[in-house]
ZASE-21360 format. One record per residue: residue number from 1; x, y, z of N, C-alpha, C in turn. Coordinates in steps of 0.2 Angstrom, whole numbers, plus 5000, padded with zeros to 4 digits. Layout:
// ZASE-21360
- NUM;X;Y;Z;X;Y;Z;X;Y;Z
...
END
This chain:
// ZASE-21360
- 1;4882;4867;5168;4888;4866;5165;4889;4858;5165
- 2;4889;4856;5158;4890;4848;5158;4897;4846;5160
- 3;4896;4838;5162;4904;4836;5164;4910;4837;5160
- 4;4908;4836;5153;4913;4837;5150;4917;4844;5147
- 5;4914;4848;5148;4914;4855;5146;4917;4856;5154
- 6;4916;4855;5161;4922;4857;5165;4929;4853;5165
- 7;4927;4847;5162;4932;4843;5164;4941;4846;5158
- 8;4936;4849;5155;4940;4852;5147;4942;4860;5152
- 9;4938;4862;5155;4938;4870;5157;4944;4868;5162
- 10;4944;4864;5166;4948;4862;5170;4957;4860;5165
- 11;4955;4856;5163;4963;4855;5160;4967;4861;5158
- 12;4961;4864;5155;4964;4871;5151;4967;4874;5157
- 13;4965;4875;5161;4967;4880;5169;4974;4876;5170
- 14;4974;4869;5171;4982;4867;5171;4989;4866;5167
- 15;4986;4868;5161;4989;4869;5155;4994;4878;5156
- 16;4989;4881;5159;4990;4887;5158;4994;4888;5165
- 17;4994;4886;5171;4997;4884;5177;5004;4882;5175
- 18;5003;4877;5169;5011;4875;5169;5016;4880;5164
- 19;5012;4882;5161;5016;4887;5154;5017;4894;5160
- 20;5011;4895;5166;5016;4905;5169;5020;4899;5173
- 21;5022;4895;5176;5028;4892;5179;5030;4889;5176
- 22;5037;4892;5175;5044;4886;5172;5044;4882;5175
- 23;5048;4877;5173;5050;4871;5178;5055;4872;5182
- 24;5060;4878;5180;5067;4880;5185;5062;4881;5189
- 25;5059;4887;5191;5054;4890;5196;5053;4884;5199
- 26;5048;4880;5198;5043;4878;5201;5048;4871;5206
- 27;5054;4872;5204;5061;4867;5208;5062;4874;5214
- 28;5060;4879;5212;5065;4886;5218;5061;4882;5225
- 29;5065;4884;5230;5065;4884;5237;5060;4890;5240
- 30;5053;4888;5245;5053;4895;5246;5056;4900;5252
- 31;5061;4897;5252;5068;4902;5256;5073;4900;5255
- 32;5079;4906;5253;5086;4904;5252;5089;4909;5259
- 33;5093;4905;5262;5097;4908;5267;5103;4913;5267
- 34;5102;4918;5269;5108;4924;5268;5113;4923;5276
- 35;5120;4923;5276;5123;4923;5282;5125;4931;5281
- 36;5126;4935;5287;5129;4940;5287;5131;4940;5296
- 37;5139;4940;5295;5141;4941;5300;5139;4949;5307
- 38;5138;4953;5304;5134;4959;5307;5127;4961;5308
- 39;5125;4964;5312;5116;4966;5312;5115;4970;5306
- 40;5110;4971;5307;5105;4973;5300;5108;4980;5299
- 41;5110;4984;5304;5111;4992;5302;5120;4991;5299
- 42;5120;5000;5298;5126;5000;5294;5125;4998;5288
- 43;5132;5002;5282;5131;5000;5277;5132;4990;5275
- 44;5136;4989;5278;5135;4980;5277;5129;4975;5277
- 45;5126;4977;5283;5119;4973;5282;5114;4977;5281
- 46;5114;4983;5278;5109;4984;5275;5110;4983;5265
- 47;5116;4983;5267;5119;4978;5259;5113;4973;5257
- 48;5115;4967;5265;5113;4963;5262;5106;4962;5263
- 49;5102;4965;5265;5094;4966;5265;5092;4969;5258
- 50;5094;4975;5256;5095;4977;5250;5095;4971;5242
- 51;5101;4968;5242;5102;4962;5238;5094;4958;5238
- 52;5096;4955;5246;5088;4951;5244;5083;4954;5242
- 53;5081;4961;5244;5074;4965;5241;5075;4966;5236
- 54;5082;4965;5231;5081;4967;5223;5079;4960;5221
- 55;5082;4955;5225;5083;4949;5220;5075;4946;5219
- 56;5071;4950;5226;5064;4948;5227;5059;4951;5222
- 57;5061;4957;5221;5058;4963;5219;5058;4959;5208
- 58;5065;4958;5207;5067;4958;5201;5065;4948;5199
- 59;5062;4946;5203;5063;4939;5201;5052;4938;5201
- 60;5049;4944;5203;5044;4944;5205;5041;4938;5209
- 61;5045;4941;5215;5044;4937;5220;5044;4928;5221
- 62;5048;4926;5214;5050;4920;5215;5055;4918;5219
- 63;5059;4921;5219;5065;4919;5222;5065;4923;5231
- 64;5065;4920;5235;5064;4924;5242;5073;4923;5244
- 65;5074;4928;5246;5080;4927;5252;5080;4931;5259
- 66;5081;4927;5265;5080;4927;5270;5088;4930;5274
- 67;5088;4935;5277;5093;4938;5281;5094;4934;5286
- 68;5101;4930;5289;5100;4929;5295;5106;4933;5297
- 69;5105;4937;5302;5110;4944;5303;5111;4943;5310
- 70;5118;4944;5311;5122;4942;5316;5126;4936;5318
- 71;5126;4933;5313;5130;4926;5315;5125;4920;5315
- 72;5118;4922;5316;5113;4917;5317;5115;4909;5316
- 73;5116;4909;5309;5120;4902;5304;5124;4899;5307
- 74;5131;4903;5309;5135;4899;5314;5136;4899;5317
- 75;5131;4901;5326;5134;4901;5330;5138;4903;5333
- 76;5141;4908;5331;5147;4912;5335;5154;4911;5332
- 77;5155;4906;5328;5160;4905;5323;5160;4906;5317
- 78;5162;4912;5319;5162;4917;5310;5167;4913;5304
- 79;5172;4908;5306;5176;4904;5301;5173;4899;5299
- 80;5166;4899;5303;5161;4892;5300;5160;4894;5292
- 81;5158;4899;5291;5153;4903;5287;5154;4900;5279
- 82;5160;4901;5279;5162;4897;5271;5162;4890;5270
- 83;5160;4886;5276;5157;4880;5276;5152;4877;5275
- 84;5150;4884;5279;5141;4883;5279;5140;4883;5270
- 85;5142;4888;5267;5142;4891;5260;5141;4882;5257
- 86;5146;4878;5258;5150;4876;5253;5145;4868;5254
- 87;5142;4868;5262;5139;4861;5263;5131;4863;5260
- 88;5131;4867;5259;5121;4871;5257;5119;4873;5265
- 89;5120;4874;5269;5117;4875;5276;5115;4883;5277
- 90;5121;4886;5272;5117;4892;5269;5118;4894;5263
- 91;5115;4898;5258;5112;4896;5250;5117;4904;5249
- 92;5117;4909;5253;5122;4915;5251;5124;4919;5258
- 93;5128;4921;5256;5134;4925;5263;5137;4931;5259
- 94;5134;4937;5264;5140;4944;5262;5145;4944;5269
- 95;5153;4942;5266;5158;4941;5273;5162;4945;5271
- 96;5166;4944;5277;5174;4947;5277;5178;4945;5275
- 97;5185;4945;5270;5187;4940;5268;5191;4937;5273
- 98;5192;4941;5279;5193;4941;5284;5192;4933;5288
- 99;5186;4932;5288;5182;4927;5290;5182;4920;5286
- 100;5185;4922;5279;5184;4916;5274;5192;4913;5275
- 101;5197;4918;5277;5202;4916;5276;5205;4910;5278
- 102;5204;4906;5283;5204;4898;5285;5203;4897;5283
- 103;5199;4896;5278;5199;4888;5272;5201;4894;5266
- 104;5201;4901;5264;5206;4901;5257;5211;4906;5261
- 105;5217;4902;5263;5222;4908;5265;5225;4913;5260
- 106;5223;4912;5253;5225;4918;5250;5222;4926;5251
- 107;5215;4925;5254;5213;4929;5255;5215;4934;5259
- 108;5221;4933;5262;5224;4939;5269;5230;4940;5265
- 109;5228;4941;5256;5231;4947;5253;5231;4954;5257
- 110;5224;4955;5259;5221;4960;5261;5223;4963;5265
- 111;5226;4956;5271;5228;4959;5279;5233;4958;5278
- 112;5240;4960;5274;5244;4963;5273;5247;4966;5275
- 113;5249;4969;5280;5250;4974;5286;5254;4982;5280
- 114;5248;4986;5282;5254;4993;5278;5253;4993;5271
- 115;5249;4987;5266;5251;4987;5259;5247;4991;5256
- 116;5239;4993;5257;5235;4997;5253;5235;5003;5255
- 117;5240;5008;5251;5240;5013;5255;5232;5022;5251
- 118;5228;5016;5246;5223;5020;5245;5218;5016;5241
- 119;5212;5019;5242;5206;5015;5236;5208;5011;5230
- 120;5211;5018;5228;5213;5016;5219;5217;5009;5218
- 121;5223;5010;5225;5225;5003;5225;5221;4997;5225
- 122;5218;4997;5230;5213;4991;5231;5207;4987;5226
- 123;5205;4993;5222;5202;4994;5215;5204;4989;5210
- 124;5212;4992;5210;5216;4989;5204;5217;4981;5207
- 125;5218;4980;5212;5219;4973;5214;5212;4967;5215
- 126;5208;4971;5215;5205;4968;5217;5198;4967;5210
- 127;5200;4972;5205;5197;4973;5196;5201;4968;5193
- 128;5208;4969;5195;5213;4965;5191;5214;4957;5191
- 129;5219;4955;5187;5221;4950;5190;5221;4946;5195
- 130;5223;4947;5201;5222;4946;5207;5216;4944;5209
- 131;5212;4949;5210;5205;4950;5211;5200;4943;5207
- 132;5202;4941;5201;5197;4937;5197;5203;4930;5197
- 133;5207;4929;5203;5212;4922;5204;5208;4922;5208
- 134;5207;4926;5215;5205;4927;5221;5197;4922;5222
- 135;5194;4925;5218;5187;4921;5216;5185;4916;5213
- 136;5188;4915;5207;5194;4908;5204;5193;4900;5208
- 137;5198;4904;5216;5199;4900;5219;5193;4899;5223
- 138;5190;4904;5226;5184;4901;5230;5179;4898;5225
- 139;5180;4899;5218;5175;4895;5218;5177;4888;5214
- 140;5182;4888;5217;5184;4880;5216;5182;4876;5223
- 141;5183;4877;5228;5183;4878;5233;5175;4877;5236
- 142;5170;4876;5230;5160;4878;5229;5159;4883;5232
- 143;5162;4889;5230;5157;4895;5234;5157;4900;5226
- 144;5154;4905;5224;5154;4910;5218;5152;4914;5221
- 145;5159;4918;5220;5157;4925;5221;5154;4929;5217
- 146;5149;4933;5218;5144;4936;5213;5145;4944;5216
- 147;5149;4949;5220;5151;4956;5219;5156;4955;5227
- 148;5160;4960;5224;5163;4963;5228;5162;4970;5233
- 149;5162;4970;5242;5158;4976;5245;5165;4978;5248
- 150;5164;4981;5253;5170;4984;5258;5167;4984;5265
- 151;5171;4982;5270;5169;4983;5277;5175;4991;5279
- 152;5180;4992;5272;5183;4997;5275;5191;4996;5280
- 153;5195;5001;5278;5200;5003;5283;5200;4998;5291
- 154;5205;4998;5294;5204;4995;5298;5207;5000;5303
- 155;5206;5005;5306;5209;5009;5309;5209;5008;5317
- 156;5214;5009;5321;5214;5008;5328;5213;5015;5332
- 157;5209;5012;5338;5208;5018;5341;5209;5014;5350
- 158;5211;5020;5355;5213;5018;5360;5212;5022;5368
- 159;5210;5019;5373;5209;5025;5380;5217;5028;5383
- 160;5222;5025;5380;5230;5027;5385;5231;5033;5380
- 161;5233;5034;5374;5236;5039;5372;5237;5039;5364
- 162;5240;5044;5360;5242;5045;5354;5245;5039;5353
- 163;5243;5036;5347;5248;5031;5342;5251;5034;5335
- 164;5257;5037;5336;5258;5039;5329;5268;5036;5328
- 165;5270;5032;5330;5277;5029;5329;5274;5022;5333
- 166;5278;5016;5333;5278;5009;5333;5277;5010;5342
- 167;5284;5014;5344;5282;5012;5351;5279;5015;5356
- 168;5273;5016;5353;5266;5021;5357;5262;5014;5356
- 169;5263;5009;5353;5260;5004;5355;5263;4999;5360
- 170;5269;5000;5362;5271;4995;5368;5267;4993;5374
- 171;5264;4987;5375;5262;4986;5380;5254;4988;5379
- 172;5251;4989;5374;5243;4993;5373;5239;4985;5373
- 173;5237;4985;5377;5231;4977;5376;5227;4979;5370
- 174;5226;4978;5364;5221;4979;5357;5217;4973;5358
- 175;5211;4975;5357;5206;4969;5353;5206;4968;5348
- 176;5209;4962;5344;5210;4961;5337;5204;4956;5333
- 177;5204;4956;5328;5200;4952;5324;5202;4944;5325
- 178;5200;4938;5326;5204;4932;5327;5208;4929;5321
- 179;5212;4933;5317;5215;4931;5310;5223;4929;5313
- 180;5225;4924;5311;5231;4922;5315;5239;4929;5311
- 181;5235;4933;5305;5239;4937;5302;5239;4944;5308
- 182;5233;4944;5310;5233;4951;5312;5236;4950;5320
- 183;5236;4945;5323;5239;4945;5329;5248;4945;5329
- 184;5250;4942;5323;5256;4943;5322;5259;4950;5321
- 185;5255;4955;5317;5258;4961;5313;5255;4965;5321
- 186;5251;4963;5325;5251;4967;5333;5258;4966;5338
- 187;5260;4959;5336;5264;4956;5342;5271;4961;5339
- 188;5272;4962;5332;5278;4963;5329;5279;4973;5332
- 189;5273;4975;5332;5271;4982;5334;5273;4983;5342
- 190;5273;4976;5346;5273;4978;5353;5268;4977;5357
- 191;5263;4977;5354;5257;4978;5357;5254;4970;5359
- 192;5249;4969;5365;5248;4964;5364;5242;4964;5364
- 193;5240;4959;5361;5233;4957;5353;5229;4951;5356
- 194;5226;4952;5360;5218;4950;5364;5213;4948;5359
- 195;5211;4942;5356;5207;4940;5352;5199;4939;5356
- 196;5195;4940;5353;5190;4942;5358;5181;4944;5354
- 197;5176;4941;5354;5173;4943;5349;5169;4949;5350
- 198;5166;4953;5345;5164;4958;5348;5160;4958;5354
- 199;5155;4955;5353;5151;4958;5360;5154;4960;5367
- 200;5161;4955;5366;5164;4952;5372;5168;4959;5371
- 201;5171;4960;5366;5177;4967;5367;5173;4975;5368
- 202;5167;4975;5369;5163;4981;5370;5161;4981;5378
- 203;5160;4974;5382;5161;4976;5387;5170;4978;5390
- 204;5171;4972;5385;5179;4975;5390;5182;4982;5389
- 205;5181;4985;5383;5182;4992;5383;5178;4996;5386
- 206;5172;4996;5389;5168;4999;5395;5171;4999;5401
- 207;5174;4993;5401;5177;4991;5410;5185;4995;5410
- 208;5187;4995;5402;5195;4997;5404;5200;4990;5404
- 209;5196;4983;5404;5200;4977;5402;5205;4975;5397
- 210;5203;4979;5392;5204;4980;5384;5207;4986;5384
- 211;5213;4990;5379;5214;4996;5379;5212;5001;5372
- 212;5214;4995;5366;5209;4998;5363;5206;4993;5354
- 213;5207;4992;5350;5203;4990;5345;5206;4992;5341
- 214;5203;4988;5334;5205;4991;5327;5197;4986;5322
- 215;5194;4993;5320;5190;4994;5314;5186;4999;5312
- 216;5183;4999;5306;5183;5002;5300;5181;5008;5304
- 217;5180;5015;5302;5176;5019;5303;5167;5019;5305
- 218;5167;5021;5297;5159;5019;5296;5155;5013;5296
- 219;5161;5008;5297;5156;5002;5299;5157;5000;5308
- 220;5161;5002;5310;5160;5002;5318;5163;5007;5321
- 221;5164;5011;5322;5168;5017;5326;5164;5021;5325
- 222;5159;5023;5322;5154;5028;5323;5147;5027;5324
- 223;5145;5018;5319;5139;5018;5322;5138;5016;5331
- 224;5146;5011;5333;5145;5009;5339;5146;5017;5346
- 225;5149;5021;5343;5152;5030;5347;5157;5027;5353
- 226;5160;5024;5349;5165;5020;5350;5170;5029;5354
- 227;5170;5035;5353;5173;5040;5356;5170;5039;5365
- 228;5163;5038;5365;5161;5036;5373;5168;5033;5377
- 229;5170;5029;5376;5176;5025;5378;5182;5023;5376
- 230;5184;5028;5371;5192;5028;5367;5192;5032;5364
- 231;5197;5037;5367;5201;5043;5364;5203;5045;5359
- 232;5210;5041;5357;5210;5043;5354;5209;5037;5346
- 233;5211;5039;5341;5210;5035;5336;5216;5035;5330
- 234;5219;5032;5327;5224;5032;5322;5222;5031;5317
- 235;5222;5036;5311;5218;5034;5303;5227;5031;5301
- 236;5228;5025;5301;5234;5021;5298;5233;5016;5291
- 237;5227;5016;5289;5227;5010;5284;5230;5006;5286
- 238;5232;5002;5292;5237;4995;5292;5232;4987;5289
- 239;5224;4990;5288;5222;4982;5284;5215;4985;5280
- 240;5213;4983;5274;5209;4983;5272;5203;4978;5273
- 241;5198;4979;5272;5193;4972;5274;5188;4973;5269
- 242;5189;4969;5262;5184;4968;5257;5179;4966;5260
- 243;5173;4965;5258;5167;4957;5258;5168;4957;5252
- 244;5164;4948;5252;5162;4945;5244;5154;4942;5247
- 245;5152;4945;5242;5143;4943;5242;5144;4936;5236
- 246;5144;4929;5241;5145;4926;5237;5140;4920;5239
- 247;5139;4913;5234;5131;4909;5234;5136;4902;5234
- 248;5132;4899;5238;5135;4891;5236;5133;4889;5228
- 249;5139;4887;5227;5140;4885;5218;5133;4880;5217
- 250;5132;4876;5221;5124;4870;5218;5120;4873;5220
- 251;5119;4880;5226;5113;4885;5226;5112;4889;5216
- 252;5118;4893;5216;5118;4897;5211;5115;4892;5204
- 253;5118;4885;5204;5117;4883;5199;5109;4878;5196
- 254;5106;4880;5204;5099;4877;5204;5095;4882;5201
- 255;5094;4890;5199;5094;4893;5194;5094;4894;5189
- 256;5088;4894;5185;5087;4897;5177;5097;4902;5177
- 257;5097;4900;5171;5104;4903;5169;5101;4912;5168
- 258;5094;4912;5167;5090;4920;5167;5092;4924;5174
- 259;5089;4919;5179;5088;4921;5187;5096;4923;5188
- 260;5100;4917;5188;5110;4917;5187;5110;4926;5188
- 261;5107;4926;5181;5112;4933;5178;5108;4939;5182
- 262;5101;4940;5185;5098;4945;5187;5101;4944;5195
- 263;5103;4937;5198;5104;4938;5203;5111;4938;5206
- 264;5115;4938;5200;5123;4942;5198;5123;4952;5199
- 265;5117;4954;5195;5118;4959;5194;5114;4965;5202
- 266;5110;4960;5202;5108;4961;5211;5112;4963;5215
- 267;5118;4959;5214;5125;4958;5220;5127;4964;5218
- 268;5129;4965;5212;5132;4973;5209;5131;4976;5211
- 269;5125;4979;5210;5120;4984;5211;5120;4987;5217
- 270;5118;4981;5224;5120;4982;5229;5126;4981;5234
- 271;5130;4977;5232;5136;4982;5234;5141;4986;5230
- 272;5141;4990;5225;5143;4994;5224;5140;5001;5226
- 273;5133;5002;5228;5130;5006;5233;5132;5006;5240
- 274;5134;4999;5244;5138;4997;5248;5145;5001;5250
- 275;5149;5000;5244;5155;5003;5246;5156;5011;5247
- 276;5150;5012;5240;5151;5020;5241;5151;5022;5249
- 277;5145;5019;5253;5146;5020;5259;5151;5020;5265
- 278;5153;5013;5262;5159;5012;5266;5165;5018;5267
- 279;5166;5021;5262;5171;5026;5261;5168;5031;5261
- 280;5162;5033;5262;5159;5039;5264;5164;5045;5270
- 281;5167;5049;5264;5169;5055;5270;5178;5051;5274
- 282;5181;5047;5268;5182;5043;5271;5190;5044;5264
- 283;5189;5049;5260;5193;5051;5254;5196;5059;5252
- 284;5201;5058;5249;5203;5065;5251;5206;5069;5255
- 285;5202;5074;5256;5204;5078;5264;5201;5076;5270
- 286;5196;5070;5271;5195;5064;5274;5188;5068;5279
- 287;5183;5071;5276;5179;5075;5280;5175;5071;5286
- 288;5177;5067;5284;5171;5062;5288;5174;5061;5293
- 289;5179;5064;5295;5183;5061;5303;5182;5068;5307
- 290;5178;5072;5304;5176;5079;5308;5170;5075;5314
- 291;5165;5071;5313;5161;5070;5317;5167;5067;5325
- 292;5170;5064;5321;5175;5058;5328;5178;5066;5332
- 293;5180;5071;5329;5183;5076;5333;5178;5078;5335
- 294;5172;5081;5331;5165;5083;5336;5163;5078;5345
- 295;5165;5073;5343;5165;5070;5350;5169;5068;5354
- 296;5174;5073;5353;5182;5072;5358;5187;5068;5355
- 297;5187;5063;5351;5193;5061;5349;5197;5063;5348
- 298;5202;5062;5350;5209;5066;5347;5213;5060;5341
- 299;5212;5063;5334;5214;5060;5327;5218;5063;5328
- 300;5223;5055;5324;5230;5053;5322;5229;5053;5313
- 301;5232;5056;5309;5232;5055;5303;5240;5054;5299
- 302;5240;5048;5299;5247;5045;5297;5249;5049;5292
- 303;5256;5050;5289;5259;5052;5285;5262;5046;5280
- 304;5263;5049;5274;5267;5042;5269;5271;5040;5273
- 305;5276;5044;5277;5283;5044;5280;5284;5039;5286
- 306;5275;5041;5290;5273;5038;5297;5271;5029;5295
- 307;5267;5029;5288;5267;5023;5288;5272;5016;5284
- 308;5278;5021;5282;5283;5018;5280;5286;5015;5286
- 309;5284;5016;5293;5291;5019;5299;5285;5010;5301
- 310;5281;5010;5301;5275;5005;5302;5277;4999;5299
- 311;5277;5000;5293;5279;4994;5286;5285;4989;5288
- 312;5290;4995;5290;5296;4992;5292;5296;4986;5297
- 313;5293;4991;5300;5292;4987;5308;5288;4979;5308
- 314;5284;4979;5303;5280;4974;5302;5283;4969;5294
- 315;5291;4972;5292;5292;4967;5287;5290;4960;5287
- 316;5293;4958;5291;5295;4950;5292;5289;4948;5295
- 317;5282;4952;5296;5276;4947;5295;5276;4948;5288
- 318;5276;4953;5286;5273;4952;5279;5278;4948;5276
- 319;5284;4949;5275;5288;4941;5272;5286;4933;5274
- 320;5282;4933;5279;5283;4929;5282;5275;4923;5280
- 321;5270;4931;5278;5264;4928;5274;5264;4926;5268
- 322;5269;4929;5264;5269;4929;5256;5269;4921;5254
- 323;5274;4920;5259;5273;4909;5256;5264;4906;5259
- 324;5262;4908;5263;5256;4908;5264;5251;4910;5261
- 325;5250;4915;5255;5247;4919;5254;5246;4916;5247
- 326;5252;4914;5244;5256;4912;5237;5260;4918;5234
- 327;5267;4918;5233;5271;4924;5232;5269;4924;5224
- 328;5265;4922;5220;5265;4924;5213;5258;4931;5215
- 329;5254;4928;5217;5250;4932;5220;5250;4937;5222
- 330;5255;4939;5226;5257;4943;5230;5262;4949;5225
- 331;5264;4945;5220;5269;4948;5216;5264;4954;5212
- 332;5260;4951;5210;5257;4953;5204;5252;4959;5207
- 333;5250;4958;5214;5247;4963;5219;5250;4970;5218
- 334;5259;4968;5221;5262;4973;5221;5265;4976;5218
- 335;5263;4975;5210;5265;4979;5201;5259;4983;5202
- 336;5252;4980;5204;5246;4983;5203;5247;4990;5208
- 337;5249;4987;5213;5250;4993;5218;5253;4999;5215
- 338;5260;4996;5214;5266;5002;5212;5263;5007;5205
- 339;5259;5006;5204;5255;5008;5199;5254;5014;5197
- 340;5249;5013;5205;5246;5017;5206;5247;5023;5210
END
């Protein structure tokens, strides 16, 4: 082969190099970072392993995202997380709104002591109005949310005794999630509210330090067999706890507007798979809390009447967040409610 004839055969090979890579591509990163508060099992993070295998799967292995599961990202401070989002130190995060609510307080909509008394509500608030301020905001804030998941009910479970009236919490040490709402709506119950992170509340409930906890069913109370060392359990809805599968705004926008939309629809995909989970056996006639009876728990199932006797108890937290929350917010929550 003469010089010139490779030198031609050659050009043509990088011509054709540049035409299969876009230029958006060929700017991608070969890892974006995922934060997820939780280990890989369970509906939550296998969410988000999920997301990344579509996104890998449907981008033909252009786009990579990397799971960092368990808090890895921020080192044990779960309120870091919406930081990390917003400085790029991670590219996407499936959280708790839980966990975001320090830098957007309006997010503890949610931890509203009493207020989602079913799915269909949460649906509505969360499809509605509400739901698209809610996001709005965070993504003024540089984060964009691309789907909505569920961590689910926040139900309390405990080793002294039945909780079904306000004062069967007197005196109960609870391990609570570190939100300055939920410690409040415990203090107003009687109970006192031991902020604590998990790892650390799984030995103190082993030892009897701790008396009892509050979370979801299917994401902790049955994969942890949390019945081993707590009796009994109270299905109360006293808080629900969304996720948002959401990407820092200058990750998102360093994407082909193509990639955008497939890696929008990825989020859907996966967590609406996601939530089905979360509520698995968890609707209805509520079949899912037969296994928690198969292992001795003694279930508490509140009544409208029982959680109204709760509501009360906890007004004036809940009047006390609405100015914190934003009361047009909260307004327009509570027509969507009434609704339903």
């Amino acid at each position: 082969m003469n010089r010139s004839l490779a030198t031609k055969l050659l050009l043509v090979a990088v011509l054709l190099s540049l035409i299969a890579v876009p230029g958006w591509a060929a700017n991608y990163k070969d890892e974006y970072k995922l934060s997820v508060v939780v280990g890989p099992k369970g509906p939550w993070g296998e969410a988000a392993q999920k997301f990344a295998d579509l996104v890998k799967e449907r981008s033909g292995g252009k786009i990579n995202i990397k799971c960092y599961f368990a808090g890895q990202l921020f080192a044990g401070k779960q309120t870091n997380e919406f930081l990390l989002l917003r400085q790029g130190v991670a590219d996407f995060a499936l959280a708790s709104t839980i966990n975001w609510s320090s830098q957007v307080p309006s997010l503890n909509l949610f931890a509203l002591p009493f207020f989602f008394a079913s799915y269909e509500q949460l649906d509505a608030v969360k499809n509605g109005a509400p739901g698209k301020k809610l996001l709005a905001e965070i993504e003024d804030k540089g984060v964009v949310g691309l789907a909505w998941g569920e961590n689910g009910y926040r139900e309390l479970t405990n080793s002294k005794r039945a909780v079904a009236k306000p004062e069967d919490l007197a005196g109960l040490k609870v391990r609570v999630v570190g939100s300055p709402i939920f410690i409040d709506t415990f203090r107003a119950l009687g109970a006192n509210p031991i902020n604590m992170n998990w790892g650390e509340a799984q030995t103190a409930l082993q030892q009897g330090t701790v008396d009892g906890q509050e979370n979801p069913v299917n994401a902790v109370i049955v994969p942890y067999q949390l019945w081993q060392v707590q009796k009994h359990i109270s299905i109360w809805h006293y808080a629900i706890d969304p996720l948002i599968l959401g990407a820092g705004k200058e990750t998102l926008a360093s994407f082909s507007a193509e990639d955008q939309a497939m890696i929008k629809k990825a989020a859907q995909d996966a967590c609406g798979e996601e939530i089905g989970r979360a509520r698995e056996g968890l609707a209805g006639d509520l079949p899912g809390l037969a296994k928690l009876r198969e292992n001795g728990m003694e279930v508490t199932v509140f009544s409208a009447e029982q959680r109204a006797t709760f509501r009360a108890k906890t007004q004036p937290v809940y009047d006390t967040w609405i100015e914190k929350i934003g009361a047009e917010l909260v307004a327009e929550a509570e027509k969507l409610v009434a609704k339903q």
